[in-house]
C-alpha positions in Angstrom: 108.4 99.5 105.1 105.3 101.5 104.7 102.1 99.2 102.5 102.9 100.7 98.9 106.8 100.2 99.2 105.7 96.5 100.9 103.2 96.2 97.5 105.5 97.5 94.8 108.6 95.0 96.0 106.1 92.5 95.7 104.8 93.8 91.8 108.8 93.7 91.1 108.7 90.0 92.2 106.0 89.6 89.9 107.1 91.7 86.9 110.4 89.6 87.0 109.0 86.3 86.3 106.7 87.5 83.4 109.5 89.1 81.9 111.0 85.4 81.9 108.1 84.1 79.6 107.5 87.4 77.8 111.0 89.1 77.0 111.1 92.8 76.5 111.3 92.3 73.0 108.4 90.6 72.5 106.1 92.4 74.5 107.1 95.5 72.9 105.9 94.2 69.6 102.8 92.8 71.0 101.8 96.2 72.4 102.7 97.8 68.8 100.8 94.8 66.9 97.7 96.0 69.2 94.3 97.3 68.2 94.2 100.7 68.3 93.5 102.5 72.0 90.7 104.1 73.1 90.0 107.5 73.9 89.6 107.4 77.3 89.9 110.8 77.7 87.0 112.0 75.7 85.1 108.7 77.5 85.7 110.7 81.0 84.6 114.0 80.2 87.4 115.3 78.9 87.6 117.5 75.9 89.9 120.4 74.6 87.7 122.9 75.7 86.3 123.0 78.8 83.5 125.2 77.7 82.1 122.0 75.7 82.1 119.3 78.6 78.9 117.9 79.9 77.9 118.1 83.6 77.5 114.9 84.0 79.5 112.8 86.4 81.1 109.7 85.0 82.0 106.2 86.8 85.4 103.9 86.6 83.7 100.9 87.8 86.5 98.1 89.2 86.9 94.4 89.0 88.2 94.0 92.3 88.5 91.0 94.5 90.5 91.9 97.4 92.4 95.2 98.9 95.4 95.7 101.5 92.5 97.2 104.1 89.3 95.2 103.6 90.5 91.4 102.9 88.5 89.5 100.4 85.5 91.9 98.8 84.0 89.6 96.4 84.2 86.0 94.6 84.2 87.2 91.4 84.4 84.1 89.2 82.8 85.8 85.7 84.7 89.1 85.8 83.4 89.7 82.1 80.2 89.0 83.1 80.2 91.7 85.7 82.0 93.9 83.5 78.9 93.5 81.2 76.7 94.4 84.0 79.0 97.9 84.4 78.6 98.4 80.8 75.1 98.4 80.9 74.5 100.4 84.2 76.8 103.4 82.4 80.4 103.0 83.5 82.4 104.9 80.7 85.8 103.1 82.0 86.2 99.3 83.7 89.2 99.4 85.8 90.7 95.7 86.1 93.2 94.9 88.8 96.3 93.0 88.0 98.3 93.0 91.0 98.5 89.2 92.7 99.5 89.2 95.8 97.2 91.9 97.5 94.1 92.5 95.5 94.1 88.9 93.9 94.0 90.5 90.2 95.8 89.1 87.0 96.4 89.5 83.4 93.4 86.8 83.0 90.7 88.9 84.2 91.7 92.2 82.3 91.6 89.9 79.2 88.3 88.1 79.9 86.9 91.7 80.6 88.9 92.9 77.1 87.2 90.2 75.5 83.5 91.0 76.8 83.1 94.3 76.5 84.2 97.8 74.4 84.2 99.9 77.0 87.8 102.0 77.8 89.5 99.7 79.8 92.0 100.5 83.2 94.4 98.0 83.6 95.1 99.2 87.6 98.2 98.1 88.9 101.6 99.7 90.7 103.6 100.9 87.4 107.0 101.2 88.0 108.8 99.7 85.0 108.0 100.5 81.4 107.5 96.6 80.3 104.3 97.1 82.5 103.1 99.7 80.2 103.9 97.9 76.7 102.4 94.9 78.8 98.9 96.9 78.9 98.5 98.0 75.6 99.9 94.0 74.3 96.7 93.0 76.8 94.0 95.8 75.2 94.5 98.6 78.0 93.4 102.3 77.1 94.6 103.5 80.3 97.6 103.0 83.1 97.8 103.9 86.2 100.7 106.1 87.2 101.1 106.5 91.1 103.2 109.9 91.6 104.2 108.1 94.9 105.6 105.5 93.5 108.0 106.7 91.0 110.5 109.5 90.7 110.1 113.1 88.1 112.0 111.7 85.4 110.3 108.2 85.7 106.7 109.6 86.4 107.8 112.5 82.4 108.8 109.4 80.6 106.2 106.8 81.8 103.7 109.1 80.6 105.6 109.6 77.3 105.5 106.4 76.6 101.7 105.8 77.3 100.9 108.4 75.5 103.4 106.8 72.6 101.1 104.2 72.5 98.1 105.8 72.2 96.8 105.3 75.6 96.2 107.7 78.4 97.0 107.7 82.4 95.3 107.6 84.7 98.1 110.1 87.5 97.4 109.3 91.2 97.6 112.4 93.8 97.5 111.8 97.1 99.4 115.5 98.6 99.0 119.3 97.0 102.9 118.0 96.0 101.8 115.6 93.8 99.0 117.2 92.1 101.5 120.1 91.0 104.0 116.9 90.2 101.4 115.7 88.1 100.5 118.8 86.6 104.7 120.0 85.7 104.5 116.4 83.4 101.3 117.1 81.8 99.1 115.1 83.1 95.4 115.0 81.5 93.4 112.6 84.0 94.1 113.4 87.3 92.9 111.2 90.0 92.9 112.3 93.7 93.3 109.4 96.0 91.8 110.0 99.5 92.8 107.0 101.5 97.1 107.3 102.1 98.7 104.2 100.6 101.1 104.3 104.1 98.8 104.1 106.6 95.6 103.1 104.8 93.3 105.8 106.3 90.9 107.5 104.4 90.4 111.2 104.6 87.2 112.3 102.0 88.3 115.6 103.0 91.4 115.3 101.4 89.4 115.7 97.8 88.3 119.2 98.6 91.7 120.3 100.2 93.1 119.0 96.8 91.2 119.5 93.6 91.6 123.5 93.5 95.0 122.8 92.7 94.1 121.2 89.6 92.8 123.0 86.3 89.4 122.9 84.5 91.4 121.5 81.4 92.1 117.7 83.4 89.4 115.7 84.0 89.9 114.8 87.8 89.0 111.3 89.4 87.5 111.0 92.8 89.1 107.6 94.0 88.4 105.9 97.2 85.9 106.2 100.2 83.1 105.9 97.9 80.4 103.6 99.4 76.9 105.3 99.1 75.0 107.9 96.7 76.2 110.1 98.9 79.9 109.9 99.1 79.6 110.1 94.9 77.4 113.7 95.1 79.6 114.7 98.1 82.6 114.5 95.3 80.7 116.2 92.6 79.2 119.1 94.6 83.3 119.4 94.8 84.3 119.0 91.2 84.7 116.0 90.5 84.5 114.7 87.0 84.6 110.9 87.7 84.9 108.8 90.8 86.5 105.2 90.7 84.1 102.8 92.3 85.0 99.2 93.4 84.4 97.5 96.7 81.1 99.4 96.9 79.8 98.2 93.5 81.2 94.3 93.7 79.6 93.6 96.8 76.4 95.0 95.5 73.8 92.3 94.4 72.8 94.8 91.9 75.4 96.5 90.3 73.5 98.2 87.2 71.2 99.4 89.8 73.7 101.0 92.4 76.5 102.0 88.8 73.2 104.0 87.5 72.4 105.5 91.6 75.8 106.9 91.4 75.9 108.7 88.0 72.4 110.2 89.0 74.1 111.5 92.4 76.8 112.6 91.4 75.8 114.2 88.0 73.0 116.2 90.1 75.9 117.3 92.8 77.8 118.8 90.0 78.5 122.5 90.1 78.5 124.7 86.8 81.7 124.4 84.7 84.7 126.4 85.3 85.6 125.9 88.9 
């Protein structure tokens, strides 16, 4: 059993006993008795012509405790109050982990970040049911995560469907030039390129390069992983990046708003003209 299969079995587990306090029912009208979404898209970058969008680089700064190839990253014990300190360094998205067993998220973080800040919210987890994704619009989300590894064509078409039902946008997880043109075939608007291989937990950086010519100028496309200086961000601009998703490297840092507004500044200056 490779780590993602090993992860989502687990996330199944999971899903199962929520489902016993929180029918299907009744989290369906939760999530359509939510505020409204917000635009996520636009918060990234992204805008219906490509002509119009800004060179600067944006940053999905993460709440995260623990990962499958580091251990334990970081106490944690105010998640809002470090999702205010992303805020005010310049994240445009806060990505939240959920998943228990692995990265030591919950539902309870993503609504004590919710409840602290306005910022476009992540709620990162392994989606592979829809409940999950009525689940993170009942709990405030304005984006999901949809791994293309994880989930079949006709799951990854509808699961997007339905976030997009709800007035929230995806976040669609690449790893292989197979997935990006996966991605692409469902119409996928945020793309986000995942360097480190969810079998064997290597990371490749190279792997963004090899990768994000296969994607058009109309998505806005996510650097995610490997990032742990200045220079790893402006290394995935100077590619084309649009955002990077940042979180063991910010929630070790004693000074996040410092290191958050270091990364933007790299990154931003990295940055080749529009229209790659």
């Amino acid at each position: 059993m490779t780590v993602l299969e090993d992860i989502i079995t687990g996330v199944r587990e999971d899903l199962h006993e929520r489902r016993l306090r929180v029918g299907d029912t009744a989290i369906r009208a939760r999530a359509q008795a939510a505020a409204p979404a917000r635009d996520a898209y636009t918060a990234l970058g992204g805008h219906h012509d490509s002509s119009q969008r800004d060179q600067r680089l944006r940053v999905i700064s993460e709440v995260k405790r623990r990962s499958p190839s580091k251990g334990a990253l970081a106490d944690i014990p105010e998640p809002a109050e470090l999702a205010r300190q992303y805020r005010d360094g310049g994240a445009s998205a806060i990505s939240v982990l959920t998943e228990q067993r692995r990265f030591g998220g919950s539902l309870a973080d993503f609504d004590a970040v919710r409840a602290a800040v306005d910022t476009p919210l992540l709620r990162k987890d392994f989606t592979v049911d829809p409940y999950q994704i009525h689940e993170a619009r009942a709990h405030g989300a304005d984006l999901v995560l949809l791994i293309v590894a994880a989930l079949e064509d006709h799951e990854l078409s509808a699961f997007l469907d339905l976030t997009h039902d709800l007035g929230m946008n995806a976040l669609v997880e690449t790893h292989t030039s197979g997935e990006v043109e996966r991605a692409l075939r469902v119409g996928a608007r945020i793309i986000g390129v995942n360097v480190r291989n969810l079998k064997t937990l290597d990371v490749d950086r190279g792997n963004f390069a090899r990768l994000v010519g296969d994607i058009p100028d109309s998505a806005v496309i996510v650097a995610e992983s490997g990032i742990r200086t200045s220079e790893d961000v402006a290394l995935y601009g100077s590619h084309g990046a649009d955002a990077v998703l940042v979180g063991e490297a910010l929630v070790k840092d004693h000074d996040p708003i410092s290191a958050l507004r270091s990364f933007i500044d790299a990154g931003s200056a990295a940055k080749p003209p529009r229209g790659r």
